[in-house]
MITI-440373 format. One record per residue (C-alpha): y, x, z; residue in three letters. Coordinates in nm, 4 decimals, decimal comma, padded with zeros to 6 digits. Example, Ala and Ser with C-alpha at 12.3 -4.5 7.8 and 13.67 -1.06 7.14 Angstrom:
BEGIN
-00,4500 / 01,2300 / 00,7800 / ALA
-00,1060 / 01,3670 / 00,7140 / SER
// end
This chain:
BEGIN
02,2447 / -05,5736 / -00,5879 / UNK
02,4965 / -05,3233 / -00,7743 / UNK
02,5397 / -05,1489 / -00,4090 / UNK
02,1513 / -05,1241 / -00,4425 / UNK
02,1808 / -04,9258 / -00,7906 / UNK
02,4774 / -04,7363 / -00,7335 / UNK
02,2852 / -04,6068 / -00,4062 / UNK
01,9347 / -04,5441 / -00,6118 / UNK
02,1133 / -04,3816 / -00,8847 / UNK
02,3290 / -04,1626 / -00,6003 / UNK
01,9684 / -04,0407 / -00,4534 / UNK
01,7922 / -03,9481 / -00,7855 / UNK
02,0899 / -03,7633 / -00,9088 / UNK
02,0634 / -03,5308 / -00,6084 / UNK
01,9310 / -03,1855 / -00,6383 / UNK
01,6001 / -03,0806 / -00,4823 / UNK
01,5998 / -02,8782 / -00,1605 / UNK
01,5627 / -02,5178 / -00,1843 / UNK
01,2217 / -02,4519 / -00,1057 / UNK
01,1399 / -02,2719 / 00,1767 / UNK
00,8672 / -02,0438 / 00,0721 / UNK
00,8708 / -01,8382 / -00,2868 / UNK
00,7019 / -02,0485 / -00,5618 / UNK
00,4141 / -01,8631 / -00,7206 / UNK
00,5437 / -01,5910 / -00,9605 / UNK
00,3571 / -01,5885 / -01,3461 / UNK
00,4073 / -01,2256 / -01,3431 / UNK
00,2136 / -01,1131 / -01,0397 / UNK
-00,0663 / -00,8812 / -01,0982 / UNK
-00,3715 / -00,9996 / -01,2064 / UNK
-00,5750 / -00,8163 / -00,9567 / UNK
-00,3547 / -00,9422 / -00,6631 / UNK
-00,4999 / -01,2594 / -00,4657 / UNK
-00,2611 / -01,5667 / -00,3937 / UNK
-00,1132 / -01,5746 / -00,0823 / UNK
-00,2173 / -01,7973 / 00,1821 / UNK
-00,0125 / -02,0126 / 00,3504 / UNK
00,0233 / -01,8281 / 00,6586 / UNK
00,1490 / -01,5169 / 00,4281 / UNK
00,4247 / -01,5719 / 00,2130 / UNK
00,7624 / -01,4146 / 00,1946 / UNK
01,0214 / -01,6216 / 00,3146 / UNK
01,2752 / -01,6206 / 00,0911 / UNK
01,6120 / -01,4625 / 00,1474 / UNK
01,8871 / -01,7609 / 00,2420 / UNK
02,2029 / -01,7653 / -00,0065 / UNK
02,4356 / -01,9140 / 00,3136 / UNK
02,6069 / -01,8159 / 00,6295 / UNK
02,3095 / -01,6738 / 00,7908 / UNK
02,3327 / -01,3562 / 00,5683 / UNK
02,5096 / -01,0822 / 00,7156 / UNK
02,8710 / -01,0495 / 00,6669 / UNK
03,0738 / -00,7621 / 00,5038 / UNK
03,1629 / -00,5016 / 00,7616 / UNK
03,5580 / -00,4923 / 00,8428 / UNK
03,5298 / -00,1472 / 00,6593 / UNK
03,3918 / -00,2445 / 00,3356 / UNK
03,0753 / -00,1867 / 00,4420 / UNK
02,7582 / -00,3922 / 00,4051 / UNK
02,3859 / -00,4632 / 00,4866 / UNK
02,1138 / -00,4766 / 00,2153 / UNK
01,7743 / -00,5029 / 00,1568 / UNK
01,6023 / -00,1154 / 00,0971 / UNK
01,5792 / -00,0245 / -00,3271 / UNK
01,3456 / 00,2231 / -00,1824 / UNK
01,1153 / 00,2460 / 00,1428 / UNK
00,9323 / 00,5848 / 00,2124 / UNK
00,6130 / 00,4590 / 00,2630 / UNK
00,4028 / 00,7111 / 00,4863 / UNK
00,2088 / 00,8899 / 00,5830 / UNK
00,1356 / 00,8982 / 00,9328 / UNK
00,2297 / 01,2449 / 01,0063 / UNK
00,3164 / 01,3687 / 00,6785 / UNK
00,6733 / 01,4261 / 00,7374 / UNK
00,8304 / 01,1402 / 00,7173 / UNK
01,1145 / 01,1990 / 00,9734 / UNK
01,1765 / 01,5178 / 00,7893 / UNK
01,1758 / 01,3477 / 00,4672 / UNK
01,4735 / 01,0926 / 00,5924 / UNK
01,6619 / 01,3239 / 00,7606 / UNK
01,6544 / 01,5668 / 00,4942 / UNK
01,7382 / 01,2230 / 00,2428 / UNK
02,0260 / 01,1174 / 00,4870 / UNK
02,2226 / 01,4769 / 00,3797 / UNK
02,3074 / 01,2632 / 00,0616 / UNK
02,6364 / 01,0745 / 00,0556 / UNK
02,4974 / 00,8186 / -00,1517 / UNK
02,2171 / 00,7484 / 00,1174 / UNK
02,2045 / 00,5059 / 00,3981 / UNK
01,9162 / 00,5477 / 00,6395 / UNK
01,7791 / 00,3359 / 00,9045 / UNK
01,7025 / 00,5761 / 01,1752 / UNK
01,4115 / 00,3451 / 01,3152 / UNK
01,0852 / 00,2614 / 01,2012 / UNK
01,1528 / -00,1382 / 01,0899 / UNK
00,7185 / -00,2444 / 01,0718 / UNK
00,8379 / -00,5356 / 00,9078 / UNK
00,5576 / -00,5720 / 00,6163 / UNK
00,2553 / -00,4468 / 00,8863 / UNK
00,3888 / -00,6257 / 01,2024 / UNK
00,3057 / -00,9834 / 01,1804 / UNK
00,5511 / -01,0340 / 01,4846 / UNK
00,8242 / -00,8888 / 01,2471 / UNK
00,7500 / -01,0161 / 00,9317 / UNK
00,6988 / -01,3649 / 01,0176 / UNK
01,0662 / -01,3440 / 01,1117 / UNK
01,1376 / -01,3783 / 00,7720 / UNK
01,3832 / -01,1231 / 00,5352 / UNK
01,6966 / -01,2138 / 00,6955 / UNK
01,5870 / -01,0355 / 01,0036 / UNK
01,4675 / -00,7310 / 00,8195 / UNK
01,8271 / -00,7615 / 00,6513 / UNK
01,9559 / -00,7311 / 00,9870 / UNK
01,7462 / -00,3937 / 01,0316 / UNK
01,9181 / -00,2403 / 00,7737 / UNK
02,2296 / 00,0216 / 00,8115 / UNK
02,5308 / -00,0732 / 00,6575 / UNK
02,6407 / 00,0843 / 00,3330 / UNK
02,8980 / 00,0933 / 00,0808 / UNK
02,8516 / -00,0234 / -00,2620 / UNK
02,6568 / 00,2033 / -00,4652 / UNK
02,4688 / 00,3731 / -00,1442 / UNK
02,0845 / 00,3415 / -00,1430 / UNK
01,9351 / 00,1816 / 00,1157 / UNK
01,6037 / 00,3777 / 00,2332 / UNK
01,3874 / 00,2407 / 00,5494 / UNK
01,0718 / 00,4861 / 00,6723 / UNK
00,7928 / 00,3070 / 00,8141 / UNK
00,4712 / 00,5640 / 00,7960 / UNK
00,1748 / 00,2908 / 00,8561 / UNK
00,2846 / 00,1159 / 00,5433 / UNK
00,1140 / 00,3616 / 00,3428 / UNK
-00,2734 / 00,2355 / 00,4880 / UNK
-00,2085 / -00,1253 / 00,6143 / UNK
-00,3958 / -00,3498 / 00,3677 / UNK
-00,1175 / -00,6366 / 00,3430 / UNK
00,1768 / -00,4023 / 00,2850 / UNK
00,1447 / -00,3378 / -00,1389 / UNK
00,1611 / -00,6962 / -00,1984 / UNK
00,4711 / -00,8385 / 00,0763 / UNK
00,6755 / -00,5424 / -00,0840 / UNK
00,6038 / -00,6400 / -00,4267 / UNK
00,6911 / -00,9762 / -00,3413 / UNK
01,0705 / -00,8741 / -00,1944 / UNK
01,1386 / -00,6649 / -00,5000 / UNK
00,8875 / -00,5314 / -00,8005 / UNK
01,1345 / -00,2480 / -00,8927 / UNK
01,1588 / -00,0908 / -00,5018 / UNK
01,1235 / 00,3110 / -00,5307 / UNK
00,8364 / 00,4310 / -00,3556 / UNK
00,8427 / 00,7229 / -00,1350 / UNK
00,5041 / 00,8735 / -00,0217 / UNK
00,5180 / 01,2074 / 00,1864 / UNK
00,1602 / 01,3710 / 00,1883 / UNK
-00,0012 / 01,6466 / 00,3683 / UNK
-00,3647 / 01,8840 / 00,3684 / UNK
-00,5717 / 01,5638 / 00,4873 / UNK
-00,7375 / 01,8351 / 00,7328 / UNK
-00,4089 / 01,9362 / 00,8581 / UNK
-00,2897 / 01,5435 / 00,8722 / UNK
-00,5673 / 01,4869 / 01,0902 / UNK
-00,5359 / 01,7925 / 01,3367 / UNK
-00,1505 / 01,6617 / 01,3607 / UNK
-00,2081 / 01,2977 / 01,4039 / UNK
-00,4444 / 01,4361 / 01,7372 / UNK
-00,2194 / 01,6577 / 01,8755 / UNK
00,0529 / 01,3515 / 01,8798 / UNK
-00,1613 / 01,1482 / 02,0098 / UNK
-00,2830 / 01,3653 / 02,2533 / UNK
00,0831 / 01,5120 / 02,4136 / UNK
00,1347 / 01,1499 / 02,4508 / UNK
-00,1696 / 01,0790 / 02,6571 / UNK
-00,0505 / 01,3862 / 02,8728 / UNK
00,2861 / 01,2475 / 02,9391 / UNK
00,1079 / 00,8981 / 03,0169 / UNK
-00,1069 / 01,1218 / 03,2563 / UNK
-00,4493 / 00,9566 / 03,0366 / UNK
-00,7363 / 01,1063 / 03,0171 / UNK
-00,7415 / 01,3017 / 02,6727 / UNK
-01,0766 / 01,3949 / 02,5107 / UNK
-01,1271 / 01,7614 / 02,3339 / UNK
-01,0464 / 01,7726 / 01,9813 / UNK
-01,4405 / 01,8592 / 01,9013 / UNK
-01,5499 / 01,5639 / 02,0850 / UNK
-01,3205 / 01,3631 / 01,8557 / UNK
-01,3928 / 01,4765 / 01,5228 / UNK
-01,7845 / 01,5273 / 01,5707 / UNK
-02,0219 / 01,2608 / 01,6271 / UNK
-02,3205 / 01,3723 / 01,9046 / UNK
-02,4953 / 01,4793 / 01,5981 / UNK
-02,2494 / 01,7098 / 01,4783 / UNK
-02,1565 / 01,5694 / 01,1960 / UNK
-01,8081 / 01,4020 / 01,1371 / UNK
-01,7305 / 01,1394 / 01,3293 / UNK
-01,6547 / 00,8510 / 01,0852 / UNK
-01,5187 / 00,6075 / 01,3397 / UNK
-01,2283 / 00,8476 / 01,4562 / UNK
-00,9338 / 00,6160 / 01,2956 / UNK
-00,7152 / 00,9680 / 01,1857 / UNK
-01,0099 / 01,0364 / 00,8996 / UNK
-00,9330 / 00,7264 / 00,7278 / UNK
-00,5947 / 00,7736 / 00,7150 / UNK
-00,6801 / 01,0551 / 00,5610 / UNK
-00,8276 / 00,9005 / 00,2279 / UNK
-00,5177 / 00,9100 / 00,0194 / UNK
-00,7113 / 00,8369 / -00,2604 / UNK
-00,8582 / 00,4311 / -00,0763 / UNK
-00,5592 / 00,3671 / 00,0190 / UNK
-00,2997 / 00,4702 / -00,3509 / UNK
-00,5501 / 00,2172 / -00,5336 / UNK
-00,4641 / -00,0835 / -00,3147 / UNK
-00,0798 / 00,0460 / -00,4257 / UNK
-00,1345 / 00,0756 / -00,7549 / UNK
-00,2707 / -00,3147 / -00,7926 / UNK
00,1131 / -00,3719 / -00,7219 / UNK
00,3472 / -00,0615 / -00,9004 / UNK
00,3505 / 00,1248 / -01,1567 / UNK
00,2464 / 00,5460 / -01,0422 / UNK
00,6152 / 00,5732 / -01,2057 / UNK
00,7423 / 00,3617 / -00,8821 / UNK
00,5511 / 00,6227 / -00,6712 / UNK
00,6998 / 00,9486 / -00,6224 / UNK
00,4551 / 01,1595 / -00,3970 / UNK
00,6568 / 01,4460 / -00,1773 / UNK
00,4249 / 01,7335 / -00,0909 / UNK
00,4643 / 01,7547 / 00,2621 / UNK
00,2791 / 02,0973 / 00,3565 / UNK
00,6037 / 02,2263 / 00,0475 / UNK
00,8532 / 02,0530 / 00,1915 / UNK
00,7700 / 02,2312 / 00,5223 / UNK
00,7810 / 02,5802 / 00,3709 / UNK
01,0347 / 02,5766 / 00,1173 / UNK
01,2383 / 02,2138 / 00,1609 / UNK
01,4910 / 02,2297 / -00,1463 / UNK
01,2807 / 02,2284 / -00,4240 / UNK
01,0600 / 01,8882 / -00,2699 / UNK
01,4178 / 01,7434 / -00,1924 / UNK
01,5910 / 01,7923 / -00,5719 / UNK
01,2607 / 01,5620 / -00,7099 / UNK
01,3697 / 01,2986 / -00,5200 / UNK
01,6902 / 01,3144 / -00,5774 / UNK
01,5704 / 01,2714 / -00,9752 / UNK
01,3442 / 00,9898 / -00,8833 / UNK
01,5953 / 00,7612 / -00,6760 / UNK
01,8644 / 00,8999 / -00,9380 / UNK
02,0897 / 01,0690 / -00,7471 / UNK
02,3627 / 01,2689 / -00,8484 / UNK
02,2639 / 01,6414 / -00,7632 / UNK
02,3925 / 01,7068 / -00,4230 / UNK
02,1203 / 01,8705 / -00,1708 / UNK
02,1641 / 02,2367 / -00,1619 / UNK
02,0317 / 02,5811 / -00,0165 / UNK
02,3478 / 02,5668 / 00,2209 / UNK
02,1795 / 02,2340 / 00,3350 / UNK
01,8809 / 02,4130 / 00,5023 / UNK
01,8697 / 02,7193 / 00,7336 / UNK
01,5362 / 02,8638 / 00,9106 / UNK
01,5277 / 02,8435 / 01,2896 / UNK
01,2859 / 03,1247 / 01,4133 / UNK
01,2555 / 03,0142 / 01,7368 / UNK
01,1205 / 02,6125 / 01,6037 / UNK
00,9312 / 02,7867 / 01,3438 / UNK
01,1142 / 02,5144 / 01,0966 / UNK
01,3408 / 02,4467 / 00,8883 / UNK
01,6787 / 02,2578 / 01,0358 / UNK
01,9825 / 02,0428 / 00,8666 / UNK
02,3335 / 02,1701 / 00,8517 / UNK
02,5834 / 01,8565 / 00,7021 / UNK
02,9499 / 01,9565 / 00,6718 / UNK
02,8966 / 02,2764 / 00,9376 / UNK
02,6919 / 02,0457 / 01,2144 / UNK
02,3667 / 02,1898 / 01,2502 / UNK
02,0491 / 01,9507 / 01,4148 / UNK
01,6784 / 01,9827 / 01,4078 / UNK
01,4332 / 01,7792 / 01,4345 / UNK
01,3025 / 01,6831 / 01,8195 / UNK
01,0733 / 01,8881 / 01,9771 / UNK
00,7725 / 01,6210 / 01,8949 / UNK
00,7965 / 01,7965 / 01,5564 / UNK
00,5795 / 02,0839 / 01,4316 / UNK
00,3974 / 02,1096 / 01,7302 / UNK
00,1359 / 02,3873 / 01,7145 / UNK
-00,2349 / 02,2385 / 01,6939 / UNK
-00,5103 / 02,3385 / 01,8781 / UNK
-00,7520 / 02,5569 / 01,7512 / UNK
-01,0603 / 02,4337 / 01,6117 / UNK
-01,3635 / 02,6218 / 01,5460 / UNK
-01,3941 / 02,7500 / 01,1869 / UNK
-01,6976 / 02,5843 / 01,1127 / UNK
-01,5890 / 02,2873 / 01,2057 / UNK
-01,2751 / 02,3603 / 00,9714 / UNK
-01,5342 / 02,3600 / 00,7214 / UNK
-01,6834 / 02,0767 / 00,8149 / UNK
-01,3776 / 01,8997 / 00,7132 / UNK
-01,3103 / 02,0557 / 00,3982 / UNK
-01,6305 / 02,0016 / 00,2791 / UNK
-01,5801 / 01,6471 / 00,3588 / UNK
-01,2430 / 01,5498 / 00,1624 / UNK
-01,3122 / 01,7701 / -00,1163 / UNK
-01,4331 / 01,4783 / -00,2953 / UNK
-01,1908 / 01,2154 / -00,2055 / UNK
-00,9071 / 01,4715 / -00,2614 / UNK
-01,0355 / 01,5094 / -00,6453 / UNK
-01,0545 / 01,1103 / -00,6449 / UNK
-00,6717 / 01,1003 / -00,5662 / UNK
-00,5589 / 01,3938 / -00,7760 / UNK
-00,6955 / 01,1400 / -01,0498 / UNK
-00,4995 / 00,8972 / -00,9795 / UNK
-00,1670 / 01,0231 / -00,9209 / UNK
-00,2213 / 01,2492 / -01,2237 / UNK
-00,1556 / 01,5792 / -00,9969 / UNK
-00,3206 / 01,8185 / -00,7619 / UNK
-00,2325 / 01,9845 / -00,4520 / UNK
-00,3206 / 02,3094 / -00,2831 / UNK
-00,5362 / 02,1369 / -00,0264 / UNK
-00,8123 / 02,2902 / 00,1505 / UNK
// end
């Protein structure tokens, strides 16, 4: 009988298991909806199966800020550009860990894994440009950390559109796929735009910052203008260096124009790389009334998102 206590008293003394999905937060927005059970955010594992320190003091560690789009915005430009600071450490590859169900239900100790190692103090920055419109994203970030930076790279919506064809259409060619002309894309057989062509609604900044802002503050949000950073790069480059609070370290010497690209390129510590070839390829031309046809037609979601983020932007 006192073996029978002892034992009972052994097994209520014992501490619960560590739970393993994130118990419901009190301070989540009060616009967000509950997760479901197929959605939550596996919790991060305080044991063996986190990544070890690197021989060289070096170590692995989830991003304090994640550029966030947009599809051909600039992105790559933006990372590279953000990899000339010493204090940065940049994965190189597009993670899709918060809009890849494959990838996320792998749980944050694979997207740990995904990360480049840095040294103490370094800022870990992932790019992933569909974050920025996938529906799910806002809240699975939230959920890893509330105080992530935000990094969202933005271009003429007209311009974004004529890019994110001409990608998709030198990659058609090298498949050797039939590729469509760019007026039978953007025009419907009635002439008018052609709602269903996916590139326009990437194109609503303004739809897609609201379903961001249910989750962060605009003050978590810096917004890069992309069609600047192309032109003159230094200026875009020392405002985020303020908003991830970097010590001032991106200069002129940095940058150097390359006629023959058309572009700006990189110079670190005398090497000298551009971006690849993919980049800043020319678009096709497009009749002017058509042109029209598509500045008339985000005029008014353009003013909707200037409201938001409190700013405007020479676009169209």
């Amino acid at each position: 009988m006192a073996a029978f206590i002892l034992g009972l008293l052994l097994f209520v003394s014992q501490s619960p298991p560590m739970p393993s999905w994130p118990t419901e937060r009190s301070d989540v927005p009060s616009t967000s909806l509950s997760p479901s059970p197929s959605d939550p955010l596996p919790l991060l594992p305080l044991n063996d199966s986190s990544p070890s320190p690197h021989p060289n003091g070096t170590l692995q560690q989830l991003p304090s800020a994640i550029i966030i789009g947009v599809r051909k915005g600039g992105t790559r430009a933006l990372i590279e550009m953000l990899s000339l600071h010493s204090a940065v450490a940049a994965a190189q590859n597009e993670v899709h860990f918060f809009d890849w169900e494959s990838h996320f239900q792998r749980g944050l100790p694979w997207y740990l894994s995904q990360m480049p190692y840095a040294y103490p103090g370094q800022v870990t920055v992932e790019k992933t440009p569909a974050y920025f419109t996938s529906a799910k994203v806002p809240e699975r970030i939230w959920r890893m950390n509330p105080d992530v930076k935000l990094l969202l790279i933005l271009r003429d919506p007209t311009e974004r559109v004529l890019s994110d064809y001409t990608q998709v259409y030198h990659n058609r060619l090298q498949k050797h796929k039939h590729v469509q002309p760019i007026e039978s894309v953007l025009l419907g057989p009635d002439g008018s735009i052609n709602l269903d062509y996916r590139a326009f609604n990437r194109s609503l900044y303004h739809v897609h910052i609201q379903n961001w802002l249910r989750y962060f503050p605009l003050e978590s949000i810096h917004v890069v203008d992309g069609d600047q950073l192309i032109r003159d790069p230094l200026p875009e480059m020392q405002e985020v260096e303020r908003f991830l609070e970097l010590e001032p370290q991106i200069n002129a010497s940095n940058f150097y124009f390359n006629k023959t690209k058309g572009f700006y390129c990189l110079r670190d510590h005398g090497r000298e790389r551009c971006l690849h070839d993919s980049k800043g390829r020319a678009h096709p031309r497009v009749d002017p009334g058509i042109l029209q046809k598509l500045f008339r037609y985000f005029h008014e979601p353009n003013r909707k998102f200037f409201e938001l983020v409190g700013r405007t932007f020479n676009w169209n």
